[in-house]
N, C-alpha and C positions, 0 to 999 in steps of 0.2 A: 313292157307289159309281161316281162317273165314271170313276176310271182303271182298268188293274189291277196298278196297281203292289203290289211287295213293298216298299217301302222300309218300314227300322227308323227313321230321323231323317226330320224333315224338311228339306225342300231350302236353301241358304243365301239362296237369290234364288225369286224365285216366274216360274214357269215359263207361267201364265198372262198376265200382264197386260206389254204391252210399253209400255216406255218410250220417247215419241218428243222429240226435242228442241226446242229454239226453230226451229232450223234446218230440221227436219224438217217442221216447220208452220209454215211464215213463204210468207206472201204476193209479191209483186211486189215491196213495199215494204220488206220484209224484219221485216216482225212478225208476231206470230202470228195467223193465219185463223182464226180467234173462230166464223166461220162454217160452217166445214169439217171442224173439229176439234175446236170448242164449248168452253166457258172453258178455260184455263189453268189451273192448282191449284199453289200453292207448294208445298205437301206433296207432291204428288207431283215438283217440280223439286229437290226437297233431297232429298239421300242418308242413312236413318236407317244410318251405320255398319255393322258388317260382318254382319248379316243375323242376326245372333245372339238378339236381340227377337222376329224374325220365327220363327226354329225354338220358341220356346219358347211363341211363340202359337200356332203350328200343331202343337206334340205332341201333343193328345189324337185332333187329327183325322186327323194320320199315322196313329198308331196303332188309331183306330176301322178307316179304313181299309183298314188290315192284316189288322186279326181278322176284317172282311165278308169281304175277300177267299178267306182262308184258309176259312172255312167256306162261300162259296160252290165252290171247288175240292176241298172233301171234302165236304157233305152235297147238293150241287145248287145251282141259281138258288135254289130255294124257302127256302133258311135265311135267306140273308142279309134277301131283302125279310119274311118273316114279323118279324121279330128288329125292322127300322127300322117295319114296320102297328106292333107290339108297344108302342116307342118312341114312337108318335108320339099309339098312343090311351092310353097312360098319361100321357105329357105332357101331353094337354090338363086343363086346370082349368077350372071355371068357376062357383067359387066366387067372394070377395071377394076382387078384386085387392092391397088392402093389408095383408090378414093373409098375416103369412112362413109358408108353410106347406113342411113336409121332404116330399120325393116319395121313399119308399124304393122305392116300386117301380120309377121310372126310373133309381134310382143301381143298383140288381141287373141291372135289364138294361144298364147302363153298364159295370157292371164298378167300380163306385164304391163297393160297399158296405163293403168291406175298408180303405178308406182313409179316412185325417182331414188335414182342410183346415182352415184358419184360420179358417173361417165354422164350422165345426162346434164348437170349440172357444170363440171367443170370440163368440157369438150371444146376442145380449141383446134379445131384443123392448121391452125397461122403457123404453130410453133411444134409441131411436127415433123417429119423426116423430108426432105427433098425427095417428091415425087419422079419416078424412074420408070414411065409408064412402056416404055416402047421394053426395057429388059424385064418389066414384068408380067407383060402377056407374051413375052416368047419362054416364060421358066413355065407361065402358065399351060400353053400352048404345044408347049413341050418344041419349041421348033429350034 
């Protein structure tokens, strides 16, 4: 809920994070200030194409977005934060991390319940990794 936008898509380019160039962090010497402006990232000096990946990573958050928004401007401030407390104490588990367990209750309050996705269809616990439960609640556990 940082902004309060209404947008239906999301943006082609992200509006957050600026791109600076070689040129823009280049030294005396004319290379990049390592020190100034802290490593370099290829990923970020390559261009992924026309931003089209990027809308399709960000629709659900467009969209979540949208719906806080909207019912923060009809029911009050109070809908939206109860709706993500709601969201955030049904997400927690803390159960066994390698059993795949279905959260129906955060796909309801997602708005996910009506929908099927390719994990819901082809979900096969049989043919998945050798469960390793006793080292994964001590990485969990931190012990």
């Amino acid at each position: 809920m940082e902004s309060t936008s209404y947008r239906l898509v999301p943006a082609a380019h992200d509006d957050n994070t600026s791109k600076a160039s070689v040129k823009d962090t280049a030294n005396s010497l004319g290379t990049h200030d390592t020190l100034r402006y802290g490593q370099r990232s290829l990923a970020d000096d390559i261009s992924t194409g026309n931003g089209f990946q990027r809308r399709l990573d960000n629709w659900e958050e467009t969209q979540d977005n949208l719906k806080l928004n909207m019912q923060r401007n009809l029911y009050g401030l109070h809908a939206p934060v109860r709706l993500m407390m709601e969201r955030k104490l049904v997400g927690y588990n803390p159960h066994f991390p390698t059993l795949k367990q279905s959260n129906i209750h955060l796909d309801i309050l997602m708005g996910r319940d009506e929908t099927l996705d390719v994990a819901d269809l082809f979900a096969d616990p049989i043919t998945g990794p050798e469960f390793q439960i006793h080292s994964d609640m001590e990485k969990k556990r931190r012990i």
